[in-house]
N, CA, C, O and CB atoms as a CASP TS submission, in Angstrom:
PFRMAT TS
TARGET T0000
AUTHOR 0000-0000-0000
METHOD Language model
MODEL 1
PARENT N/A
ATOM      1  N   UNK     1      -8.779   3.995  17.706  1.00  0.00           N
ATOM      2  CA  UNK     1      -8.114   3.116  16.756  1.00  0.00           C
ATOM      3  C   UNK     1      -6.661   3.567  16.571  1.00  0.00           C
ATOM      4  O   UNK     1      -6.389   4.761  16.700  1.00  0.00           O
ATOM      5  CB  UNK     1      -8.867   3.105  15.396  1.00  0.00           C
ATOM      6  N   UNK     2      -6.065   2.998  16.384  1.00  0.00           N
ATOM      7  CA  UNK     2      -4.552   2.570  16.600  1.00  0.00           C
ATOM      8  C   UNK     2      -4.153   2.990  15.165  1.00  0.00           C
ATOM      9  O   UNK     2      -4.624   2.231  14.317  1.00  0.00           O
ATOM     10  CB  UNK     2      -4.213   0.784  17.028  1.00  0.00           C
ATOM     11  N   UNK     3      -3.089   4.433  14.472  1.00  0.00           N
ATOM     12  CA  UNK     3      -3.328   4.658  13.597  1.00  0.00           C
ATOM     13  C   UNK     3      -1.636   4.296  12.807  1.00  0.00           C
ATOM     14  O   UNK     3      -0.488   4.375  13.242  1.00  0.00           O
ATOM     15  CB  UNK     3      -4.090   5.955  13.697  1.00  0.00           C
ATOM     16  N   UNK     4      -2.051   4.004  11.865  1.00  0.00           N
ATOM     17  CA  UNK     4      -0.493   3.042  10.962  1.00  0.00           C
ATOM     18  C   UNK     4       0.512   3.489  11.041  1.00  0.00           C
ATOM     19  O   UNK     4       0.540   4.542  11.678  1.00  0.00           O
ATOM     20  CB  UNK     4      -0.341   2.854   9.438  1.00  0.00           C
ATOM     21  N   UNK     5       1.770   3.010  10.507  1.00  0.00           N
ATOM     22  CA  UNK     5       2.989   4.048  10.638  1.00  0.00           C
ATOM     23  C   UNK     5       3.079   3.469   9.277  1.00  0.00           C
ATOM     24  O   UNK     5       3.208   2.247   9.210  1.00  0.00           O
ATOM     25  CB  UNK     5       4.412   3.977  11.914  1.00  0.00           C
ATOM     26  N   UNK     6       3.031   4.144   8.204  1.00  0.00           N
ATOM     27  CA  UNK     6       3.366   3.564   6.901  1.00  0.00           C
ATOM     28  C   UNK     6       4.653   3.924   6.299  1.00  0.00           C
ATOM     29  O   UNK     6       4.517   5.007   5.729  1.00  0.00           O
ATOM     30  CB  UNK     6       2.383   3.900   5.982  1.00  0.00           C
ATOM     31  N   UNK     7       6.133   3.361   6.159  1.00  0.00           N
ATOM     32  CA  UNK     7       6.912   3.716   5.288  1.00  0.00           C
ATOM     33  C   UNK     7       7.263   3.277   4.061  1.00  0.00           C
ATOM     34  O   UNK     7       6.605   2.265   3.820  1.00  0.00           O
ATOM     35  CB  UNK     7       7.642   3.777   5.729  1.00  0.00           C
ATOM     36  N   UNK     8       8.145   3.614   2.976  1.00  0.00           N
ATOM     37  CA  UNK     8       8.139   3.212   1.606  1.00  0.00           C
ATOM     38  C   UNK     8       9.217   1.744   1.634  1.00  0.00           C
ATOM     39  O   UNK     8      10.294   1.801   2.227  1.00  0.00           O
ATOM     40  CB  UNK     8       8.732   4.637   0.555  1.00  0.00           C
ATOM     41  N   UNK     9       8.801   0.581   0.980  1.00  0.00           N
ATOM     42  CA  UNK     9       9.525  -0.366   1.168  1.00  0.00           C
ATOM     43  C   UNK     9       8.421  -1.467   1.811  1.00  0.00           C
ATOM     44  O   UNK     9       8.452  -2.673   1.568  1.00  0.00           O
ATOM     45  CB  UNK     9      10.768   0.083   2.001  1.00  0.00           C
ATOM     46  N   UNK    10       7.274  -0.684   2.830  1.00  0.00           N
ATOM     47  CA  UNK    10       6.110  -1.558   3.166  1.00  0.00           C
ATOM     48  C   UNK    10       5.370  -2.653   2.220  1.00  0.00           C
ATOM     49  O   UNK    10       5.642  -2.622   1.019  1.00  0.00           O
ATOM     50  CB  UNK    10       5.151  -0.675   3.503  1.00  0.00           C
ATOM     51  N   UNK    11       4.934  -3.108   2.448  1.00  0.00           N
ATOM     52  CA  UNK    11       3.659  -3.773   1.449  1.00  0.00           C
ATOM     53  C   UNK    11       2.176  -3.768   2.072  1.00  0.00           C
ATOM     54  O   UNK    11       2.140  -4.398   3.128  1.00  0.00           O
ATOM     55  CB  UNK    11       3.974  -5.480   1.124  1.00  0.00           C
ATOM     56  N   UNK    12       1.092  -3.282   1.731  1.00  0.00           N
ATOM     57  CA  UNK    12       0.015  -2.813   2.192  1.00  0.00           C
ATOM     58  C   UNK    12      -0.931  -3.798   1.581  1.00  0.00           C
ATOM     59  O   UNK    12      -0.826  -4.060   0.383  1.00  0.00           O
ATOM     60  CB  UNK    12      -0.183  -1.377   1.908  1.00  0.00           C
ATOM     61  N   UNK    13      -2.109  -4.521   2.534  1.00  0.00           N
ATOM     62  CA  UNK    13      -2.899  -5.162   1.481  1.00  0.00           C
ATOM     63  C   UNK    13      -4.593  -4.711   2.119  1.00  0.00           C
ATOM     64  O   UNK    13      -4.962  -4.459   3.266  1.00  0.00           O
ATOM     65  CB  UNK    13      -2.470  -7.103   1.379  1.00  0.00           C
ATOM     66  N   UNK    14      -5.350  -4.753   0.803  1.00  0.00           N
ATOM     67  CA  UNK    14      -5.958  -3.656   0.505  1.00  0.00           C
ATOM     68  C   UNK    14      -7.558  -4.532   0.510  1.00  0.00           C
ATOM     69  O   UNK    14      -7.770  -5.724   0.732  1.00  0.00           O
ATOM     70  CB  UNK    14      -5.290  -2.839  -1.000  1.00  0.00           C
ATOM     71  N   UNK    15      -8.282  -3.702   0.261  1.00  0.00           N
ATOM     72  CA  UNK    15      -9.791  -5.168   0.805  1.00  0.00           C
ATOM     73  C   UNK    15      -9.912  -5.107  -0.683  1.00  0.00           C
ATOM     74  O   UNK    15      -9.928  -6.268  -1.093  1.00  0.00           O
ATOM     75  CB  UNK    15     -11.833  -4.687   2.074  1.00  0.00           C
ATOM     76  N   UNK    16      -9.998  -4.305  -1.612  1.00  0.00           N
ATOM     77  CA  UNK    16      -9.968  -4.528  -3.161  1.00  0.00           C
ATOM     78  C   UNK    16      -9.030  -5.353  -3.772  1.00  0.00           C
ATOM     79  O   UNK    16      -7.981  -5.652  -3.201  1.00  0.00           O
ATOM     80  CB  UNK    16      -9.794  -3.373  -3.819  1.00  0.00           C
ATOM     81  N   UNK    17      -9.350  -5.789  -5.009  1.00  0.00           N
ATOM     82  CA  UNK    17      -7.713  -6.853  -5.704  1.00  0.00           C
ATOM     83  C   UNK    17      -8.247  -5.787  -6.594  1.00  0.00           C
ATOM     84  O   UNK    17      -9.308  -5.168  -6.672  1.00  0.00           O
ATOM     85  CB  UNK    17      -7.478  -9.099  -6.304  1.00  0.00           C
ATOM     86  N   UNK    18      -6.766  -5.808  -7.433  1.00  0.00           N
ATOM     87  CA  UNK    18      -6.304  -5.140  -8.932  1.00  0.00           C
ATOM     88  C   UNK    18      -6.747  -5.919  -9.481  1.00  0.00           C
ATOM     89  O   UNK    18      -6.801  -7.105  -9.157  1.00  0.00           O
ATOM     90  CB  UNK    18      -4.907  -4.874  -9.450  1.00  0.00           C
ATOM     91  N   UNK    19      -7.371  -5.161 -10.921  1.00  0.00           N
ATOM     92  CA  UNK    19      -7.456  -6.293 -11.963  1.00  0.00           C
ATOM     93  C   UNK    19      -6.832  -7.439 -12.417  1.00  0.00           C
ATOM     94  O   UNK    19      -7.208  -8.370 -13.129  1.00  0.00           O
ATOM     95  CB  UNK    19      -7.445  -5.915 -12.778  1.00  0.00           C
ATOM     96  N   UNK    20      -5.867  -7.190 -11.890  1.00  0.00           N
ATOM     97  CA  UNK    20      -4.501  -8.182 -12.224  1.00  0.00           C
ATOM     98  C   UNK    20      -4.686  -9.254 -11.382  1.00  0.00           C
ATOM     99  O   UNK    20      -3.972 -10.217 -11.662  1.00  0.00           O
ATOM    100  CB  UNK    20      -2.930  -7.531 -11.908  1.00  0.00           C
ATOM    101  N   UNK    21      -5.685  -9.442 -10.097  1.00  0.00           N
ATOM    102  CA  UNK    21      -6.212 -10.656  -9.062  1.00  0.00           C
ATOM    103  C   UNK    21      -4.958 -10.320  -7.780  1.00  0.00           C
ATOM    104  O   UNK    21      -5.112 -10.783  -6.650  1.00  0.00           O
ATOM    105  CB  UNK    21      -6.080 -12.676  -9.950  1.00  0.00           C
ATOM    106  N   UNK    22      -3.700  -9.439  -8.156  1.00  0.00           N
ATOM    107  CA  UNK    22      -3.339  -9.077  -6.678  1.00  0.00           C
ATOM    108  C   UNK    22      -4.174  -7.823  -5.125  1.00  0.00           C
ATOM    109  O   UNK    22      -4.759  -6.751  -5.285  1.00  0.00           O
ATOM    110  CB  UNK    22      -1.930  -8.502  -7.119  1.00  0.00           C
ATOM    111  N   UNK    23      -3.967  -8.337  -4.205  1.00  0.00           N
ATOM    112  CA  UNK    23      -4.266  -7.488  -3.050  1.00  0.00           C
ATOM    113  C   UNK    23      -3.624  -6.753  -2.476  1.00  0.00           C
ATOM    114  O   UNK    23      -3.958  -5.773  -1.810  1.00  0.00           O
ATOM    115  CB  UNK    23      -4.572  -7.936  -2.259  1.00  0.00           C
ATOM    116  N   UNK    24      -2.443  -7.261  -2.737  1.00  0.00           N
ATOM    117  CA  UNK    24      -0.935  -6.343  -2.356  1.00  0.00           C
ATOM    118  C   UNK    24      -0.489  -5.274  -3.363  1.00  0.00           C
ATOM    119  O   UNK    24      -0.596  -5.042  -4.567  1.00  0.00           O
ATOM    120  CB  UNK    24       0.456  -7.384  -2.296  1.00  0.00           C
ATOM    121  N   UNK    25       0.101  -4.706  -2.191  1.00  0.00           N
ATOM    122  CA  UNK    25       0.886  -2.915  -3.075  1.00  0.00           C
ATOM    123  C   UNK    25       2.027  -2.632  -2.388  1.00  0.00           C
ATOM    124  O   UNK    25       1.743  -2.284  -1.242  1.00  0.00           O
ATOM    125  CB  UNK    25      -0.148  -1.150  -2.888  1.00  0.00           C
ATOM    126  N   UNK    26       3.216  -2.634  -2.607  1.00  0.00           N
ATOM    127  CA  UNK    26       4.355  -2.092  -2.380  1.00  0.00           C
ATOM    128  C   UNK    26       4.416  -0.421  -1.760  1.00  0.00           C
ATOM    129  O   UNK    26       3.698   0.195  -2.547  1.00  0.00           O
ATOM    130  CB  UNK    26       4.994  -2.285  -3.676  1.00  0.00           C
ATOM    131  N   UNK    27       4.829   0.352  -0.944  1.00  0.00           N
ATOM    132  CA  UNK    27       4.849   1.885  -0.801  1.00  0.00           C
ATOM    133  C   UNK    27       5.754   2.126  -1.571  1.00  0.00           C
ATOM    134  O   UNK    27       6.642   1.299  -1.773  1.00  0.00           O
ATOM    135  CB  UNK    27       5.080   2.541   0.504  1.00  0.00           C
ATOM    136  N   UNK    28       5.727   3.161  -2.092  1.00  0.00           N
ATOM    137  CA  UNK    28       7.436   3.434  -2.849  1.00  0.00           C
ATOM    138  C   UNK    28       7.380   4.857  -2.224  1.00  0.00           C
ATOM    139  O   UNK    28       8.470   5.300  -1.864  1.00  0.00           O
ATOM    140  CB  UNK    28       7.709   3.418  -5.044  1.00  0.00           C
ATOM    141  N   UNK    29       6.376   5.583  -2.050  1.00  0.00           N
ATOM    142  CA  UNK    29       6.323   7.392  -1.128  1.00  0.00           C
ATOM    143  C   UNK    29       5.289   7.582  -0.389  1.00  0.00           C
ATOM    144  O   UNK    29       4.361   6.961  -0.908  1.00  0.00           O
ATOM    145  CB  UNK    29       6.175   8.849  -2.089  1.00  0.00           C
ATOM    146  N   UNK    30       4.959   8.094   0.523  1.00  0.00           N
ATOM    147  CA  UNK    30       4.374   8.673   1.803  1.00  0.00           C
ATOM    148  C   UNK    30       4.213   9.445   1.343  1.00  0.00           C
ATOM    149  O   UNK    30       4.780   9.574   0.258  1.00  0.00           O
ATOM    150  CB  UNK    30       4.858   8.862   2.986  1.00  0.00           C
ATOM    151  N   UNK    31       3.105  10.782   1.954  1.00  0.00           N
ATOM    152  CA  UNK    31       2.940  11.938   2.451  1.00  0.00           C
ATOM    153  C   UNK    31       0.930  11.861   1.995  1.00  0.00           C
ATOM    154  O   UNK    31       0.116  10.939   2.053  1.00  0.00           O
ATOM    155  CB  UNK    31       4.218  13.262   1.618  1.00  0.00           C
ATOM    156  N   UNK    32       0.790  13.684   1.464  1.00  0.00           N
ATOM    157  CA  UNK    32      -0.759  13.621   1.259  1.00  0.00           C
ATOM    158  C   UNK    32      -1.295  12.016   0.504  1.00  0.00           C
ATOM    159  O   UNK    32      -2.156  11.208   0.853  1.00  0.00           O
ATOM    160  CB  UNK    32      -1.183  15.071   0.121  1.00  0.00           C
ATOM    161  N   UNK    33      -0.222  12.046  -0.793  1.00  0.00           N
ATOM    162  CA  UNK    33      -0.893  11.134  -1.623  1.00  0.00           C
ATOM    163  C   UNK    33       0.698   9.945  -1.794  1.00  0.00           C
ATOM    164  O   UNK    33       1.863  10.199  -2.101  1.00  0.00           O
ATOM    165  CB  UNK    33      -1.651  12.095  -3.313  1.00  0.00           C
ATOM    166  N   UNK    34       0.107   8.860  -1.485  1.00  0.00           N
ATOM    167  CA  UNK    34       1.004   7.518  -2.026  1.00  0.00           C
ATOM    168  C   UNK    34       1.076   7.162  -2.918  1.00  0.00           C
ATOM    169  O   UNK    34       0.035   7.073  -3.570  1.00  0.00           O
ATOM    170  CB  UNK    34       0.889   6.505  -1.721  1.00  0.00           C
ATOM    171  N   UNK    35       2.639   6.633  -3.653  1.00  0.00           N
ATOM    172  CA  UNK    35       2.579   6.030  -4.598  1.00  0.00           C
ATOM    173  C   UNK    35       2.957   4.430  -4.354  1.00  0.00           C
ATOM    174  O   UNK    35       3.965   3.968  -3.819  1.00  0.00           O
ATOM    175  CB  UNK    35       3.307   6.751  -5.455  1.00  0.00           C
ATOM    176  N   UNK    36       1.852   3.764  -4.905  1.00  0.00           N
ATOM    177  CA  UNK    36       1.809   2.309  -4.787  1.00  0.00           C
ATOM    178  C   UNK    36       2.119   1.524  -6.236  1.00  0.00           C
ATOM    179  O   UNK    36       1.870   1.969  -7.356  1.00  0.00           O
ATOM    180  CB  UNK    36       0.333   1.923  -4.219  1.00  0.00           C
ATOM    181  N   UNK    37       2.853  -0.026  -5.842  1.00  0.00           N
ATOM    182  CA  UNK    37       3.405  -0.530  -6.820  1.00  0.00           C
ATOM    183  C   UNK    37       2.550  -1.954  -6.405  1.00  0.00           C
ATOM    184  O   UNK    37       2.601  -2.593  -5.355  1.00  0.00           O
ATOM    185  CB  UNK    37       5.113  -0.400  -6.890  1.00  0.00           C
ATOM    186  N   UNK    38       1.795  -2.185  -7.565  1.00  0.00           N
ATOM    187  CA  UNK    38       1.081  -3.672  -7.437  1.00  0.00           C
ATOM    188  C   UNK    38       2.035  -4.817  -7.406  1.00  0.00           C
ATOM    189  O   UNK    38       2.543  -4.942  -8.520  1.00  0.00           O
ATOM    190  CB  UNK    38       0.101  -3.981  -8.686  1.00  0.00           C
ATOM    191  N   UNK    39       2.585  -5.929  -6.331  1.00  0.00           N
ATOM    192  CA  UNK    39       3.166  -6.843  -6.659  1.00  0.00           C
ATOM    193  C   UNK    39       2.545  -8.113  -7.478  1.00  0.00           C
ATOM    194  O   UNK    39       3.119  -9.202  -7.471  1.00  0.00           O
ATOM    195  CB  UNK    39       3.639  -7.072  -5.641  1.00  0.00           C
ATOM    196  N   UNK    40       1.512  -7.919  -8.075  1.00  0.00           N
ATOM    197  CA  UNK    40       1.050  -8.653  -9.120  1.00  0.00           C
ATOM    198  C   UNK    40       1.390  -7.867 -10.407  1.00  0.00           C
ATOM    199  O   UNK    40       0.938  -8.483 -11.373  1.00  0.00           O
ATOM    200  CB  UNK    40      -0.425  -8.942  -8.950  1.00  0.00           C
ATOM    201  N   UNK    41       1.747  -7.225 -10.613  1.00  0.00           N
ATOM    202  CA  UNK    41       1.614  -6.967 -12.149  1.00  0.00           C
ATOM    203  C   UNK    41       2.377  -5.441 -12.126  1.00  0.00           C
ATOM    204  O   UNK    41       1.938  -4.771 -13.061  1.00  0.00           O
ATOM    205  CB  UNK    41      -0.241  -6.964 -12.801  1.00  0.00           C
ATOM    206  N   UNK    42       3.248  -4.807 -11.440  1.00  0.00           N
ATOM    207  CA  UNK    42       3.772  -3.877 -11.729  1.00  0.00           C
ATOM    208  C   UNK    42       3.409  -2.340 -12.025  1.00  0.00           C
ATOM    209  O   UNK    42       4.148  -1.377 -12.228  1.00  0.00           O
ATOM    210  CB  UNK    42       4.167  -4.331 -12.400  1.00  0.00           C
ATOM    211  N   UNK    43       2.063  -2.444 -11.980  1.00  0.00           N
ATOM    212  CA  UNK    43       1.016  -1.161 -12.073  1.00  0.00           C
ATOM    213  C   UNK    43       1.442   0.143 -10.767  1.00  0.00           C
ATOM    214  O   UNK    43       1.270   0.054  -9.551  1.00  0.00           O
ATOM    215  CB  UNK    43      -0.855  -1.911 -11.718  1.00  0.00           C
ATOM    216  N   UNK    44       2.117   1.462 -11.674  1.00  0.00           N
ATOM    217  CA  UNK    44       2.130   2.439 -10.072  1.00  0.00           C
ATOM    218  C   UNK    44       0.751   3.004 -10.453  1.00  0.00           C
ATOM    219  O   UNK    44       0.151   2.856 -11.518  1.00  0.00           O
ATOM    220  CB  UNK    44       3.627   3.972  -9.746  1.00  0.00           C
ATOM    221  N   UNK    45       0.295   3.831  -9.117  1.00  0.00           N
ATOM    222  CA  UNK    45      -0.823   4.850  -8.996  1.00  0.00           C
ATOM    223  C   UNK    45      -0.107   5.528  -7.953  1.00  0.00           C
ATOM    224  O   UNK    45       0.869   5.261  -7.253  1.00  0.00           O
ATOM    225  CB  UNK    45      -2.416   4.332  -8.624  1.00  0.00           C
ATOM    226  N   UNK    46      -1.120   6.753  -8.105  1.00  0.00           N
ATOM    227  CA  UNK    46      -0.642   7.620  -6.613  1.00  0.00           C
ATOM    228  C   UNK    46      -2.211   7.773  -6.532  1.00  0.00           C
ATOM    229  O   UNK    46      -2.822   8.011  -7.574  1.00  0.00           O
ATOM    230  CB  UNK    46       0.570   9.416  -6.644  1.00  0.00           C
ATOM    231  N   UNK    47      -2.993   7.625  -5.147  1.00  0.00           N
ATOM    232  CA  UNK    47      -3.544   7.387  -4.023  1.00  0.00           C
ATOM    233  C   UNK    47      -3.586   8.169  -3.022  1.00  0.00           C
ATOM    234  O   UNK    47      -2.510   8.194  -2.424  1.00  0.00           O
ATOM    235  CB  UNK    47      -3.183   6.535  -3.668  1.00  0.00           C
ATOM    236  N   UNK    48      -4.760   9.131  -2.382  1.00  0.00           N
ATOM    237  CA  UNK    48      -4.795  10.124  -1.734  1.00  0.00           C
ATOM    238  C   UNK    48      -4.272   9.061  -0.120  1.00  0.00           C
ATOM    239  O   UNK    48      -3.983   7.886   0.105  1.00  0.00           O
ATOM    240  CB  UNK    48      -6.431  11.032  -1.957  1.00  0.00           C
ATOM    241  N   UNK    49      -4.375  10.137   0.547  1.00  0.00           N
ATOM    242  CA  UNK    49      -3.634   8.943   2.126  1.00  0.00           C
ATOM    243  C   UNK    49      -4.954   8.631   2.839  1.00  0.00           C
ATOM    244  O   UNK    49      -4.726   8.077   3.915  1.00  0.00           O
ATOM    245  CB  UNK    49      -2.289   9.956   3.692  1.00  0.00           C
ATOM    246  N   UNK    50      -6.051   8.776   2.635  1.00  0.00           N
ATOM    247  CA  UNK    50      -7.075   9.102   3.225  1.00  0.00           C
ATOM    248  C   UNK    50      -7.699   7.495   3.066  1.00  0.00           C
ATOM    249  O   UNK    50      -7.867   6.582   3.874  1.00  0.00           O
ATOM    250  CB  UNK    50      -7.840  10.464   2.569  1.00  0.00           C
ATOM    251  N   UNK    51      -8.014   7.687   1.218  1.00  0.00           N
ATOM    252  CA  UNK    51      -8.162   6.260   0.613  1.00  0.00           C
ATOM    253  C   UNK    51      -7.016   5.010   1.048  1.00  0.00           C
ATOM    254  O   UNK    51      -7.446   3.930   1.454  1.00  0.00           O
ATOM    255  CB  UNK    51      -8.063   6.491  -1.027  1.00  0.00           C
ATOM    256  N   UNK    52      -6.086   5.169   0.969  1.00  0.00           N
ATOM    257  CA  UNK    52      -5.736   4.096   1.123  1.00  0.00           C
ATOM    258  C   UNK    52      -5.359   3.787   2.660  1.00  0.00           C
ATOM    259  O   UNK    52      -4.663   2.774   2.740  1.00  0.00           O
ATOM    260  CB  UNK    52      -4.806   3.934   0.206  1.00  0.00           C
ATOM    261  N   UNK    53      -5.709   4.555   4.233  1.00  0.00           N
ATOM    262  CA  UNK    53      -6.042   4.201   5.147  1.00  0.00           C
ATOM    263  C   UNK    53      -7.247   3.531   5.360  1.00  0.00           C
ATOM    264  O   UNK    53      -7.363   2.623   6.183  1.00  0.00           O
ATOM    265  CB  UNK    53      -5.893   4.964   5.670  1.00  0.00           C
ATOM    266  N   UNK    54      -8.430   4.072   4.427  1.00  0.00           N
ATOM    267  CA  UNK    54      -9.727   3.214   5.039  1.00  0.00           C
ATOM    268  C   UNK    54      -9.651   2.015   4.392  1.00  0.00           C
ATOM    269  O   UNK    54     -10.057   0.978   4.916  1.00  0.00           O
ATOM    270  CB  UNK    54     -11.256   3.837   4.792  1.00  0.00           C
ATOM    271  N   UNK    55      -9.075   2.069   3.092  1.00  0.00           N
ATOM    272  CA  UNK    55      -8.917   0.386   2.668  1.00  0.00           C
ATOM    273  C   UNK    55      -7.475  -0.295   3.046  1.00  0.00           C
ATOM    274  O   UNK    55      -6.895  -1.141   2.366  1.00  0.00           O
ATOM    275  CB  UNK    55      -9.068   0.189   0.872  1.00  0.00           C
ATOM    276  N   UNK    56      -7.206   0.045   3.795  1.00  0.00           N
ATOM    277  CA  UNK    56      -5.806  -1.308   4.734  1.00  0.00           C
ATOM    278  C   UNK    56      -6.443  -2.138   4.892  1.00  0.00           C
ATOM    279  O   UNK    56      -7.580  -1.667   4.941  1.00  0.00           O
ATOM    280  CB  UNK    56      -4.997  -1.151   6.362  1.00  0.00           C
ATOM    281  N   UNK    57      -6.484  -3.183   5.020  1.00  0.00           N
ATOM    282  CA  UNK    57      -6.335  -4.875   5.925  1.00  0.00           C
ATOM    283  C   UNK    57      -5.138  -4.798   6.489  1.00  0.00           C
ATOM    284  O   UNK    57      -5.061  -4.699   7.713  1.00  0.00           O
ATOM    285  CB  UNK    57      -6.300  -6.459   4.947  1.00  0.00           C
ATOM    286  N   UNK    58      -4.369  -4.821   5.950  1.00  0.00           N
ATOM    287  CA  UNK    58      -3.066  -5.750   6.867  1.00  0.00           C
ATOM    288  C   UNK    58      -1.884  -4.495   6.391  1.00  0.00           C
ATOM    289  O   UNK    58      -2.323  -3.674   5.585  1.00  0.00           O
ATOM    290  CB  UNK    58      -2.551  -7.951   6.053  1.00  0.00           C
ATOM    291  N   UNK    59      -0.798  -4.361   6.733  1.00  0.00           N
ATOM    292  CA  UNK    59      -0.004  -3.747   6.889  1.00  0.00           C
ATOM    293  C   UNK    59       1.715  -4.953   7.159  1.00  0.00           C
ATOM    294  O   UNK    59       2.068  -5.431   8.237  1.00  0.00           O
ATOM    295  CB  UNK    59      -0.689  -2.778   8.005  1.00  0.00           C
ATOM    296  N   UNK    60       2.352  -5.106   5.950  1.00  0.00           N
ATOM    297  CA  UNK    60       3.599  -5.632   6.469  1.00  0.00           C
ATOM    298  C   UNK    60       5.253  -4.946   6.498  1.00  0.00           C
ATOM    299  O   UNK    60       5.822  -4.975   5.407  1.00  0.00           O
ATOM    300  CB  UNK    60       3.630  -6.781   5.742  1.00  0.00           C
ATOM    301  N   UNK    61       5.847  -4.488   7.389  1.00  0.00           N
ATOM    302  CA  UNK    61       6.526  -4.113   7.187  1.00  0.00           C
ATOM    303  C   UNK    61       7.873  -4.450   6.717  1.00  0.00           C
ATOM    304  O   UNK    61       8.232  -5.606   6.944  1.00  0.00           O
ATOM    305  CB  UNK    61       6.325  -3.746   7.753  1.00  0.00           C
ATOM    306  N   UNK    62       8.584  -3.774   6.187  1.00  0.00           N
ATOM    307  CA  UNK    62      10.008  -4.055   5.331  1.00  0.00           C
ATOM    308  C   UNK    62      10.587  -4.749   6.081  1.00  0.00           C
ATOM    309  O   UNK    62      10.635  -4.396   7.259  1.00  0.00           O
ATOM    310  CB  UNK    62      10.972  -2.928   4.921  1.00  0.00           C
ATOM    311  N   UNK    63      11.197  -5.917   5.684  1.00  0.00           N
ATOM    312  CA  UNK    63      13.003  -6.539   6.699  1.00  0.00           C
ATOM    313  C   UNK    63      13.262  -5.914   6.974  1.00  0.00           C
ATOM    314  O   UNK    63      12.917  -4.963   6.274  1.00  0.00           O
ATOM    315  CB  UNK    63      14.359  -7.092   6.374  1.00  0.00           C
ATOM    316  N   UNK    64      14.147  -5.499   8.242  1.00  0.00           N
ATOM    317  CA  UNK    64      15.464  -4.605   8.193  1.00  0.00           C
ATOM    318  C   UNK    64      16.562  -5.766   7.815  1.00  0.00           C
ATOM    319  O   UNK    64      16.353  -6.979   7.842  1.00  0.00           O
ATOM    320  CB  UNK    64      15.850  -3.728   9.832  1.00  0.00           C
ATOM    321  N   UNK    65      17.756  -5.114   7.463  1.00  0.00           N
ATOM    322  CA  UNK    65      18.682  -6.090   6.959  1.00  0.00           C
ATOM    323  C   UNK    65      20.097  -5.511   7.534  1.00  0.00           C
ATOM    324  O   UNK    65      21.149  -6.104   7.296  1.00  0.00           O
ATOM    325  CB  UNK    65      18.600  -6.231   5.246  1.00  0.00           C
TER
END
């Protein structure tokens, strides 16, 4: 399996929704543990890297501009 390249600026969507009914999460940091920003509702967490590889779906990466 083909393993992610995740950087901060990504948006990650996740097989769970937030309470908030979003699926999407913004990266804002990399490394052991991520910190994710719900684009439904503004909620951060930090997230071991482990967890939030087995729950990816989809992976979109930033514009470049």
């Amino acid at each position: 399996m083909e393993r992610l390249n995740y950087e901060p600026g990504d948006v990650v969507r996740l097989k769970k929704p937030h309470p908030c009914g979003s699926y999407e999460w913004e990266i804002l940091r990399v490394g052991m543990d991520f910190r994710l920003k719900c684009t439904g509702c503004g909620h951060m967490i930090m997230v071991p890297r482990k967890t939030v590889e087995k729950s990816t779906k989809e992976l979109k990466k930033k514009e470049k501009s």
